[in-house]
N, C-alpha and C positions, 0 to 999 in steps of 0.2 A: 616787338612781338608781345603775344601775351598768352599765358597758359591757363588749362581748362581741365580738367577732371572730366569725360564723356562714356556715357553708354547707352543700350536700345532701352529704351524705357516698356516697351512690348514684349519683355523677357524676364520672369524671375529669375532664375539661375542663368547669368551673364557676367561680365568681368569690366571692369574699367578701367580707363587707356588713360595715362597722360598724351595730352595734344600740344603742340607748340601752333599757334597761328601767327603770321603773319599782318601787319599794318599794312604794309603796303600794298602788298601781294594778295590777291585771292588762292594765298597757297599754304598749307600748315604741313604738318611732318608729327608722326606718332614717338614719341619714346618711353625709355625703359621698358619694362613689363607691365604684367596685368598685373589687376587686382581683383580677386573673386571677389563679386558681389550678390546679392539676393535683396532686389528690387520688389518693395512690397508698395507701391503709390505713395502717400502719404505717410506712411510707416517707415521710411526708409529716408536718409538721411547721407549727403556726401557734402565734401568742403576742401577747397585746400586753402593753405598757406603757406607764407612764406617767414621764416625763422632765419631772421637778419643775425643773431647773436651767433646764430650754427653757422651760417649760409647755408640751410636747406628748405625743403618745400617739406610738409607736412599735409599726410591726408589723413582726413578724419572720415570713416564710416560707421553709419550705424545700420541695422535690419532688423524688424521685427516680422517674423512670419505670421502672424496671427493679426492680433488688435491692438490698439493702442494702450490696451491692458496686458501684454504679453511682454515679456522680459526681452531685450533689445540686446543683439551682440553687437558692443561696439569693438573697431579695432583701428589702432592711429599706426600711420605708417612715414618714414622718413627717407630723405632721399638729396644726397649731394645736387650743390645748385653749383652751375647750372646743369641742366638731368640731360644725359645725352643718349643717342642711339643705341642699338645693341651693333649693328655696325663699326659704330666708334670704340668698341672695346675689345675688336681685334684685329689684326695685323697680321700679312702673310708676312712669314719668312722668305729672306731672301736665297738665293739657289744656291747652294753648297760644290765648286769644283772638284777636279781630283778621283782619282782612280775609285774611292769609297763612295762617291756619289755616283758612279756610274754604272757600278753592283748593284746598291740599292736601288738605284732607278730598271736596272732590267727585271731583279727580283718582282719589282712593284707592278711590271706591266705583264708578266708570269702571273703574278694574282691576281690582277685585273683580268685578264682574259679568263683565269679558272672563272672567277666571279661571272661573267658574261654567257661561260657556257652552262652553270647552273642555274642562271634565270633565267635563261632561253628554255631551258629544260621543264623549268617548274613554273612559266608563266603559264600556261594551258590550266596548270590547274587551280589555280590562283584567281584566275577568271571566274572559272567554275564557280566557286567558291561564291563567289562576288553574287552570282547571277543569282546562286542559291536562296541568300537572302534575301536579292528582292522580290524572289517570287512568294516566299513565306511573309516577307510584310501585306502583299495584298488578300491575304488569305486570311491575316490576323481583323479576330472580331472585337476586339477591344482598342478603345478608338486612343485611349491614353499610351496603352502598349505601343501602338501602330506607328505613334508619333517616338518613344523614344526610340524604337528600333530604329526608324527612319534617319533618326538622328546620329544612331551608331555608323548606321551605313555611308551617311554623309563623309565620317569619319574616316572612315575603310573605303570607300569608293577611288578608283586610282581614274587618273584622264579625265576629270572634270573640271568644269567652269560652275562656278556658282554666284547668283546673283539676289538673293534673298537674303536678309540678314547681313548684307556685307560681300564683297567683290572678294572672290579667293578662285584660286587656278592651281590644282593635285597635280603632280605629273604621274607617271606610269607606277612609279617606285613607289608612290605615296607621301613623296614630297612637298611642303607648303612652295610653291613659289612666287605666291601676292607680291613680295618684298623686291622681286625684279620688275614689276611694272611701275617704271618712276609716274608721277604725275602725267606728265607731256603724254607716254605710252599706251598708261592707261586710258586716257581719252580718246586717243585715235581706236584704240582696238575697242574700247566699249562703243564710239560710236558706229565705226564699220559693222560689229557686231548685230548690235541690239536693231540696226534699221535693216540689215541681211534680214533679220527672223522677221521681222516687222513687212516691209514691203517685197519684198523676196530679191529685188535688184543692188541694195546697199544704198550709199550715198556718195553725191557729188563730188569731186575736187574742189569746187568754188566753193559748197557749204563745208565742205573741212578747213579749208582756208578763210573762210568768215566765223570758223568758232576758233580754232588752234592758230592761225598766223595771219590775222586780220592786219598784223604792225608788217609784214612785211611783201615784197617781191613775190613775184608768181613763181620767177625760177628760184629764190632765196626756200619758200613754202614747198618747193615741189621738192627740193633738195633733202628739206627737213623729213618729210613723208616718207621717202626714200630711208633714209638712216632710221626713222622707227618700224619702219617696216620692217626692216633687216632684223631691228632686238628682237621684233614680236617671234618671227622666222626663227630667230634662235633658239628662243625659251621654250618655244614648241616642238623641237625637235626630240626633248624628254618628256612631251604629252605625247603628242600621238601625230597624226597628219592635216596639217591648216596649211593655208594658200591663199592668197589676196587675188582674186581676180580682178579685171576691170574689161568694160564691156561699155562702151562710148568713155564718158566722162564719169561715169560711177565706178565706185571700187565695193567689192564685198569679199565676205569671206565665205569658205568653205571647209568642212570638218571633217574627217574618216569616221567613221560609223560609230569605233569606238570611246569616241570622246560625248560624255553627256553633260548638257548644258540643263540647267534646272529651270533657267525662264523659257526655252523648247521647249519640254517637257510639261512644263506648266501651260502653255499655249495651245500646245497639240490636245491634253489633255482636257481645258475648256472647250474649246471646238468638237469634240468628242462627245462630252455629254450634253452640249446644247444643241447636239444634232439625233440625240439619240431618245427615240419616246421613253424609252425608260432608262432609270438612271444605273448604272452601272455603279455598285455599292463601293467598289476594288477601286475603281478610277476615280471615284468622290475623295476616298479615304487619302489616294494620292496627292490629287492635287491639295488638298485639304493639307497634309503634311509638307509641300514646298510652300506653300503658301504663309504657313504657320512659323517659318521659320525668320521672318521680318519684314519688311518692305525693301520693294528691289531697290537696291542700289542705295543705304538709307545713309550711309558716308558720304556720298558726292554730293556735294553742293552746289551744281552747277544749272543752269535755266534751261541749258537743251533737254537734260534728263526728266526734266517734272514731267512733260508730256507721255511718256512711256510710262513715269509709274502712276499716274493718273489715269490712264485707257486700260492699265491692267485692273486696277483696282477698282474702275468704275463696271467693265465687265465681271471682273470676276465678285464680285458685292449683288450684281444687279443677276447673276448667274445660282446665288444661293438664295437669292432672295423670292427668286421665282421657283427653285426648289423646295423651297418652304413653304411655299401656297399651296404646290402641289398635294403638298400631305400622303408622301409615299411612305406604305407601309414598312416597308425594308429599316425605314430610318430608325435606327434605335435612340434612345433617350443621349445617351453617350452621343452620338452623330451631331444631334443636334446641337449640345454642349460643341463639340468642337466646330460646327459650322459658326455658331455664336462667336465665337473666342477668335476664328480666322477672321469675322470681319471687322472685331474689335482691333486688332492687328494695322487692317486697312484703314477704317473709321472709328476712332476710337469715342465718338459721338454718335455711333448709329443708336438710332431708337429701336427699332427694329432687333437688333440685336442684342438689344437690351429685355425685350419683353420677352422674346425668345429664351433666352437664357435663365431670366427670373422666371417665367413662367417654368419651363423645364426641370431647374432644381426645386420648384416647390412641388414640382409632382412625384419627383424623388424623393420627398420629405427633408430635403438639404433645406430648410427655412434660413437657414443663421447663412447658409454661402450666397441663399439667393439675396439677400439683406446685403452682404458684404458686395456683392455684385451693385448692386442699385446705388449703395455710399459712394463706391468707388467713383460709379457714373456720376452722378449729381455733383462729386467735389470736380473733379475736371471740367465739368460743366460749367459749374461757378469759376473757373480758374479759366477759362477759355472765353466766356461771353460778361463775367461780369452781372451775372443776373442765376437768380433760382431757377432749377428745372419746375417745370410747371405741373408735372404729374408725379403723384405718391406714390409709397409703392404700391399701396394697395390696389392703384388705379392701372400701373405697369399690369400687373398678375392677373386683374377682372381678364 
């Protein structure tokens, strides 16, 4: 195997994961903890090693928020080799006999049930709560606010799937439980998934069995299907209400109302305003904030996925960009900043995006961000093609 220091480079305030990958396998495994980071492009600085004399890995980060003239926080961080799970650093106890364990176990399931019947009681308004918020983010007129609030709520959101920025599943409680979906799992459910919203029937048994058990038997595959079925069934019974159906040789899934998926959301919400003569400000600002959040699915590595986040990205790109022809007044200067910046997300070589945005801060009188904007471009550009951008700035802003 070999190990890697990894984060979204489409994100200043993000955190970085030790990754173990695998040689032989197309398979790797996250461990220990994070590491806050503040990814400034070229300003910004990660490394590890490895410290034979300790036996540990060492990371080194650096961040400068500003310039290459601004004072840079570095901070080095250490960690026993080899670095293991957070998994591996605990252990159930084993079950205690005897007349005192069978106190404490009745006690336990006495306060279990109080427990059960207080949240039955206080879910209703908890909801509420929930709904509250999202109705004041579409309301909100400031397009920076709109996004971190969005972000709070992502936080606070109970019964979601989320596929922007990284694959994660809340349950009711407000529980992470990504950490239950092994490998294998998560493929099958992302792929049922993502081709459910996609073509509205799911996908095949032969094509799950040409991406997940192409080494083995139709009955050995159909067996395997079966048992991940059941975890996913399981795990969901603390989200809310999912079902596998199958309907000839396809299998798809089905959700309870209350469970929100962010790539839905985001689908329903293009559709929406590419059908609508005018642009609905609320619903731009929406989708503009899941969007914003990274590219679907930006950890899987895998070849079936590229297609799904390339039809998103190519719509939803060719969805702002015809937006911006339009020249609707509603759009404030801030709108446009974030329509830029979402498709920098997607395309981080769009031109388009780039004149937009330079153009826009210099009408702000931001000269120095739209400059730092334009630097930014042109070195990824030279770091991507091997050749100079061909246009100044002065020519970006004409």
């Amino acid at each position: 195997c070999f190990y890697a220091l990894c984060y979204p480079f489409t994100k200043y305030n993000t955190a970085i994961r030790l990754y173990k990958f695998s040689l032989d396998k197309p398979e790797y495994e996250i461990l220990a903890d994070t590491i806050p980071f503040g990814f400034k492009d070229s300003f910004s600085y990660v490394d590890l090693f490895f410290d034979s004399s300790e036996n540990s890995l060492m990371a080194v980060t650096s961040s400068s928020p500003l310039s290459v003239d601004s004072i840079a926080s570095i901070s080095i961080y250490s960690l026993a080799y080899p670095p293991m799970k957070k998994t591996d650093l605990f252990q159930e106890d084993d079950a205690k006999s005897g007349l005192l364990f069978w106190l404490l176990s009745t006690l336990g399931i006495l306060i279990i049930l109080s427990l059960i019947f207080y949240l039955y009681k206080s879910r209703k308004s908890k909801s509420v709560s929930v709904k509250i918020i999202d109705e004041d983010i579409s309301t909100d007129s400031t397009s920076t606010e709109t996004v971190n609030r969005i972000n709070t709520v992502k936080t606070l959101r109970k019964q979601s799937i989320f596929l922007f920025g990284g694959f994660q599943v809340i349950d009711r409680e407000g529980n992470d439980l990504t950490s239950e979906f092994k490998p294998l799992i998560k493929n099958l459910f992302l792929l049922i998934l993502l081709n459910t919203i996609k073509n509205g029937k799911g996908i095949s048994f032969i094509k799950l069995k040409e991406l997940l058990w192409f080494d083995k038997s139709e009955e050995s595959a159909n067996n395997n299907r079966g048992v991940a079925m059941s975890k996913i069934r399981q795990i969901f019974e603390s989200v809310g209400e999912a079902k596998f159906n199958k309907q000839g040789s396809y299998w798809s899934l089905e959700f309870g109302d209350e469970i929100y998926c962010d790539y839905y959301e985001a689908l329903l919400l293009l559709k929406n305003i590419k059908s609508s003569k005018r642009t609905d400000i609320n619903d731009l600002k929406k989708l503009l904030s899941i969007a914003s959040e990274g590219e679907l699915l930006p950890n899987l590595q895998v070849e079936w996925v590229d297609s799904f986040k390339s039809d998103f990205s190519n719509d939803f790109i060719d969805l702002l960009l015809d937006l911006i022809n339009r020249n609707d007044e509603s759009f404030t200067d801030s709108v446009y900043i974030d329509i830029a910046n979402a498709i920098f997300i997607h395309d981080p070589l769009n031109e388009d995006a780039l004149k937009l945005k330079c153009k826009t801060l210099v009408k702000m009188g931001k000269n120095g961000l739209a400059r730092n904007a334009y630097t930014t471009f042109i070195k990824e550009y030279q770091a991507w093609f091997d050749a100079n951008y061909k246009f100044t700035f002065d020519q970006v802003i004409s």
